[in-house]
N, C-alpha and C positions, 0 to 999 in steps of 0.2 A: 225132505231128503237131507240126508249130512251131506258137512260141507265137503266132506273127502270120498265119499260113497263114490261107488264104482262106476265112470258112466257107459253108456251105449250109445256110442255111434251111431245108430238106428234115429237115434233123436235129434242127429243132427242135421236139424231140415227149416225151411221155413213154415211156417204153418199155412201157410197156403196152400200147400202143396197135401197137408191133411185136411182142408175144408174142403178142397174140390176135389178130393177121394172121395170124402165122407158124399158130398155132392151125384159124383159117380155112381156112387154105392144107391143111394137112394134114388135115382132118375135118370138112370141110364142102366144097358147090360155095360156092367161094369168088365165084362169078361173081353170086349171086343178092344181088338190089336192096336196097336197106332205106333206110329217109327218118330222117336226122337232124334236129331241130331246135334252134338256138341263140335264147337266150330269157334271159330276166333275173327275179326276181323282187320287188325292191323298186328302188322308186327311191335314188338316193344323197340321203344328208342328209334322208329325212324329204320330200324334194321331191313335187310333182303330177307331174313328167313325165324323160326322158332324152331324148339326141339320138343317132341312130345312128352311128358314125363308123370308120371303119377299112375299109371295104370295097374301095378303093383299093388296099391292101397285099395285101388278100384276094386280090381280081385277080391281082395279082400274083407273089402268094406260086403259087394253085395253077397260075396260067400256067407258070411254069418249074419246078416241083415234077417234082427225077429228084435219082439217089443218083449222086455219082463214086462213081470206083474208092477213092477213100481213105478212103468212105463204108463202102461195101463190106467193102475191110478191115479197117475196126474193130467191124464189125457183126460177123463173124467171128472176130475176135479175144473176143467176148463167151460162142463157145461155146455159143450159145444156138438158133438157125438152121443149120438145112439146107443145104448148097451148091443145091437144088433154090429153092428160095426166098428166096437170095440170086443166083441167078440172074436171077428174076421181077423183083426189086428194081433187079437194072442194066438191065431195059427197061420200067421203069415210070413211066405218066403219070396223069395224074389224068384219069377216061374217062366222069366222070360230069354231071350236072345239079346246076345249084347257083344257088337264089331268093334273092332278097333286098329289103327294103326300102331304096330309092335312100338314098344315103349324105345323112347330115345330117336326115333326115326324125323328127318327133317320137315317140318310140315309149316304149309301156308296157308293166306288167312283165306276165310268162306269155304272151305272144304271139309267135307266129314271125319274128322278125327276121329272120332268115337257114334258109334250107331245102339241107339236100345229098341227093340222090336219087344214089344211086352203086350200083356193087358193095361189097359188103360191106369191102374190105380198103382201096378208097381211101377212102370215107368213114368208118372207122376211123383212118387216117394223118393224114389232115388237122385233124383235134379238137385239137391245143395250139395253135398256128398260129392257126387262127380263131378261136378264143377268148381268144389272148394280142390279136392287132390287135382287133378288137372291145371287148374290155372295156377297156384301157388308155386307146384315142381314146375312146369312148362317155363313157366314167369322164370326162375331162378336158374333152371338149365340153361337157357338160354343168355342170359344176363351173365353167366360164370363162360358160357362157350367164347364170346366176344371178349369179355378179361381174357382168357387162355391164349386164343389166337393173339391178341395185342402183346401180349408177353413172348412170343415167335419162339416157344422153344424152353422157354423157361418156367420152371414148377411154378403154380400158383394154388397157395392152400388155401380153403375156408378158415376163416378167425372171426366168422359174425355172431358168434350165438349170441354176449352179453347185446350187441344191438336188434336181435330178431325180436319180433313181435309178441312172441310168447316161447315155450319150450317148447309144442308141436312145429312151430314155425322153424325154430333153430336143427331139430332133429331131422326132419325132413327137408325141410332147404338145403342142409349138409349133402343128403341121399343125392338131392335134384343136383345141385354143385358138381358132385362126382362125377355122374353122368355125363356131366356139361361139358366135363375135362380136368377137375381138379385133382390135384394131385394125392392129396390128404386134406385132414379136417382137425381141430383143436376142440371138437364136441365128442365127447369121452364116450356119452350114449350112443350117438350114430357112429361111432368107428366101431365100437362093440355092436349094435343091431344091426349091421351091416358090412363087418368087414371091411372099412375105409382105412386108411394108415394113420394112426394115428400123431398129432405133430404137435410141437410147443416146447416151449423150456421156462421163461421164466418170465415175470413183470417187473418194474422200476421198483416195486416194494420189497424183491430181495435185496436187491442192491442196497434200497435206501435203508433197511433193517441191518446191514453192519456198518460199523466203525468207519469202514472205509471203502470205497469202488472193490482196492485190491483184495483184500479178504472177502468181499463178498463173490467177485468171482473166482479164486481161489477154492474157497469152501464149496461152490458148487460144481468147480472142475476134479475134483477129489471126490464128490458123491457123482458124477458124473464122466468120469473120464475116457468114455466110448463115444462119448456124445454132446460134448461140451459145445457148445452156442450160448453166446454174450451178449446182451441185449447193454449196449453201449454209450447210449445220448440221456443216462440219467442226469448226467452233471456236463460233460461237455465233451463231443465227440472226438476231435483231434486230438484235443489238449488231456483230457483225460482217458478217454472210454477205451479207444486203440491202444494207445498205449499200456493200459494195464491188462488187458486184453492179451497181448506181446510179451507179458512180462510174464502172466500166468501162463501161453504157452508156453514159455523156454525156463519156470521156475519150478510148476507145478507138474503140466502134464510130459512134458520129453523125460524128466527123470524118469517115470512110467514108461516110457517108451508108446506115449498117446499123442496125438495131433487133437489140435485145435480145429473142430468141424465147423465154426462160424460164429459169424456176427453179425447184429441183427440191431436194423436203425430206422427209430420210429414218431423221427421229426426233424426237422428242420428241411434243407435244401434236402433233397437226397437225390440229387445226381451229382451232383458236389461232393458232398459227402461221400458218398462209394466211391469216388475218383480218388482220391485223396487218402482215403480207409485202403485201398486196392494199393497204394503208390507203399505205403508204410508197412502194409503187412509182406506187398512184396518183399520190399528190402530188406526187413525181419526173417526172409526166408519163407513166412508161410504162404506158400504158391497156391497148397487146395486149401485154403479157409475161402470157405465159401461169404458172401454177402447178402443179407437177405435184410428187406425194408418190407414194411408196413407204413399203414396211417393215411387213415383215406382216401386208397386207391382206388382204380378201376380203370377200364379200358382205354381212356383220355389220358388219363396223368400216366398210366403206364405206357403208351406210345410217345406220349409228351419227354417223360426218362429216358424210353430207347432210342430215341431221337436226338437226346443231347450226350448221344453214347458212355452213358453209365454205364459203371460198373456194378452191375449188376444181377447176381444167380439163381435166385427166385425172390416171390412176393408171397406174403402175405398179406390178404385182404378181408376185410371184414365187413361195416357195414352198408356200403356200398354194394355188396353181391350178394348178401342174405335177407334184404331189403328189395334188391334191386333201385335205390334210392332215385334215380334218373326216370324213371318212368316204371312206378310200382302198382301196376293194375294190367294185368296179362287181356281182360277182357272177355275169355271164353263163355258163350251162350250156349241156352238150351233151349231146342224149337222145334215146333211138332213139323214133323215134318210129311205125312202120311196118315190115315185111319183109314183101317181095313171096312169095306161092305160089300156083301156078297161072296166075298171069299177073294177078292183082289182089293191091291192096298189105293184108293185115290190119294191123288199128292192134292196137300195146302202149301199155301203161299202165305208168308205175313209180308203186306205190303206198308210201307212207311213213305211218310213225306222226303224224307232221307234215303236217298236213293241204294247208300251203303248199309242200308238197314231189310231191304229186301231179300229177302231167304231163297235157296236154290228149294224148289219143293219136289219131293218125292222120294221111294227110296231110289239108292242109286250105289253105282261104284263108281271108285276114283284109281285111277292107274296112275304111275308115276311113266312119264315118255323119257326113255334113255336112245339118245345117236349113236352112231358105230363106235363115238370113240366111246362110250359107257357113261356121257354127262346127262343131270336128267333136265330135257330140256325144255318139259310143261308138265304139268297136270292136267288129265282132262276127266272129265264128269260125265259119266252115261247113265242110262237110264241102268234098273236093274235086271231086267231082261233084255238089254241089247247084248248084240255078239257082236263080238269085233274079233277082223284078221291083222293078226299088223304084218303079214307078210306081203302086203297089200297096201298102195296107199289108202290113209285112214281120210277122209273130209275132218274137220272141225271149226268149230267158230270160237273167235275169242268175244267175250263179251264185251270188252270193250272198246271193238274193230269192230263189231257185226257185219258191216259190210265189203270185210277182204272175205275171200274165200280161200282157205288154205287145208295143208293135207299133210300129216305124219308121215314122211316116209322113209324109206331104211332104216326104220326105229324098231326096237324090241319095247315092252310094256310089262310092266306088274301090278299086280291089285294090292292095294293099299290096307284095305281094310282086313282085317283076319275073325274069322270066329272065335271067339272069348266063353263064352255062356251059352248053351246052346237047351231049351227050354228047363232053362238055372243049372243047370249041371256045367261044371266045371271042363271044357273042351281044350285048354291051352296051357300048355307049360310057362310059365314065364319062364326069361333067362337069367344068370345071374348079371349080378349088378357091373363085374369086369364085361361080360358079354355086350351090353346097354352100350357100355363107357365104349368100346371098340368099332361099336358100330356106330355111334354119332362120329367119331374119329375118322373113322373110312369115309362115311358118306362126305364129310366136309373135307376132308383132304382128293378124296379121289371121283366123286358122283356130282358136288355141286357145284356151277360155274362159278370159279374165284371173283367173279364180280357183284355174285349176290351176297359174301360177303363183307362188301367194301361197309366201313362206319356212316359213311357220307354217301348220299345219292347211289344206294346199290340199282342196281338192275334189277327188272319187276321178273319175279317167278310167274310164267304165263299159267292162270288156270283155264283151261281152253271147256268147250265143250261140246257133247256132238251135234250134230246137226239137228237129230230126231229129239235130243233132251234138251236144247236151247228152242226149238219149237214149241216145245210141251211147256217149256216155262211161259213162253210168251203168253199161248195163248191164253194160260190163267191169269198173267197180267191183263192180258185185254178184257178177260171174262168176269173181274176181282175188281177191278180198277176204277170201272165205269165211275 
């Protein structure tokens, strides 16, 4: 293969995942059903909650999921496959059902985020794929949601792409970023593939490329004079950077009849610094020059700033949120969680010595329990043929109470999961990316209890469940367990 040949997606798997097809394929009816679930088990950072994000890609990944021939070939060349089964593989599509919780939606750990109902060999193929878009947006939405709130108010753009882990990473962390609440992004591709606003102005190497601080911001408030921000601590922030900063608005842009839109400081103190930047440009008269800092932000040091009452009007941040550097592994799993016999689906359990590692088995839905004032105040888990009334109180058990007896009442409920793929045909509109962005907005401003998301010790998101589907788990515990 050349080095720059085109790839497919389709091959982005582990191979396991093709040995216990090919497996299927040869000793088993490979045709029979089984329900995966993708699921997460801890929040990142110690957090109250996650944001779903990547299902977009999802779409899209298993819409056009088929092997070329050059696919083919190298499948082949591994020696490992049947020409019978690499057969199967050049007329194959993804022919299953596949749930999900709408993208951007609040979601907590051991709960079904994402459901695939397939034949056994496509919902085998599809597991890196789902789980790489999934955890990586989920990971960063969320990671960017906590920078957002921490900043109370104030723009905070994506600036990580030179630190992301590749250009997939940078492109699509942007995406997830947005979602999460960011304001804009300084990645040229995802403000282009996605319509994000695009943000930036300049590095310390204009500056340090002329003569002098003043001519260098000069010469770019003359090719920029709608949109002039001054990137200020090349040389020294009070003593130089404002100042000449000051000097180009009142020399260069007012003759134009332009204002100075900001300056932007990307070391040192900087709650000091913007105090101080904030006291001089006052006096200078420029009132709306905004302040904008960078430099190894995030959630901490931006509460840490608005806490020593900086002056300060947005952030710029970078590898800390396109990283997520504090804790960069989202987690999300893939587990069977069902196979169909006889025409009804029996639930499996994977048990572990690790009690957090035991899987909810069968399929099922997840409702979101909202009280009269509209907060949602559990998740619970039913089997997938129970009814429920919630006009009614509901019984449930928390798993880890078992032994309180409690009951949903005066709650309204929603089902969580939505139809996606519906035997591989395309059933759901995505929304667009402002839509996403609005609705994680709402839900954290106005659905989730402000305590779940405190930085420190939030409040647990109860996932309760019902009486008849925490039985059914048991009993395969005791039946599994022996």
């Amino acid at each position: 293969m050349k080095l720059n040949a085109p790839r497919n997606p389709a091959m982005v798997m582990d191979l396991y995942e093709l040995t216990m097809s090919y497996g299927y394929f040869k000793e088993c009816d490979w045709n029979t059903k089984v329900a995966f679930d993708v699921f997460y088990r801890k929040n990142p950072d110690g957090g109250g909650y996650a944001i779903a994000a990547g299902l977009e890609q999802i779409i899209d990944y298993i819409g056009n999921l088929h092997f070329e021939e050059t696919d083919i070939a190298y499948l082949r060349s591994l020696d490992l496959f049947g020409e019978d089964f690499l057969d199967y593989l050049k007329e194959f599509s993804f022919k299953g059902n596949l749930y999900a919780f709408p993208e951007g939606t609040v979601i907590y750990p051991n709960e079904p985020v994402i459901t695939v109902v397939a034949p056994m060999i496509d919902a085998q193929i599809v597991e890196t794929s789902l789980l790489l878009h999934f955890n990586h947006q989920s990971l960063i939405a969320t990671k960017t949601s906590r920078i957002v709130r921490a900043a109370d108010g104030r723009p905070v753009s994506d600036m990580g792409a030179r630190r992301a882990h590749n250009m997939d990473a940078a492109v699509y962390g942007a995406r997830a970023a947005y979602i999460g609440g960011a304001a804009g992004t300084a990645t040229i591709l995802a403000a282009q593939m996605f319509g994000i606003p695009a943000v930036g102005t300049m590095a310390h190497s204009w500056v340090m490329g002329f003569p002098d601080e003043f001519t260098a911001f000069s010469k770019y408030a003359k090719t920029y004079p709608d949109n002039t921000v001054l990137l200020v601590d090349t040389y020294n922030v009070l003593k130089s950077g404002i100042p000449n900063a000051i000097r180009t608005a009142k020399e260069v842009l007012a003759p134009l009849g332009k204002r100075l839109k900001g300056i932007r400081i990307d070391s040192g103190d900087l709650a000091y610094l913007s105090k101080r930047s904030r006291e001089m440009l006052d006096d200078a008269g420029l009132f709306d020059c905004r302040i904008i800092v960078s430099n190894s932000l995030d959630e901490y040091t931006i509460t840490s700033l608005l806490n020593q009452d900086s002056a300060i009007d947005s952030f710029g941040v970078g590898e800390r949120l396109i990283t997520s550097k504090d804790d960069p592994v989202f987690g999300g799993v893939y587990k069977l969680a069902a196979v169909s016999e006889n025409g009804t689906f029996k639930p499996k359990i994977k048990i572990s010595e690790n009690p957090e590692k035991i899987t909810n088995p069968g399929l099922k839905q997840v409702y979101r329990i909202f009280n009269e004032e509209g907060y949602a105040v559990a998740d619970l888990i039913a089997g997938h043929d129970e009814t429920l009334d919630f006009s009614k109180p509901v019984p449930y058990i928390d798993p880890q109470a078992p032994w309180k007896r409690n009951t949903f009442e005066n709650c309204h409920a929603i089902a969580l999961q939505v139809p996606v793929f519906k035997d591989g045909r395309l059933v759901y509109q995505p929304p667009s990316l402002d839509e996403i962005k609005a609705y994680v907005t709402d839900q954290l401003n106005n659905k989730v209890w402000q305590e779940e998301l405190r930085f420190e010790y939030p409040h647990r998101h109860y996932l309760a469940m019902t009486e008849a589907y925490y039985q059914m788990k048991m009993s395969l515990l005791d039946k599994n367990g022996r």
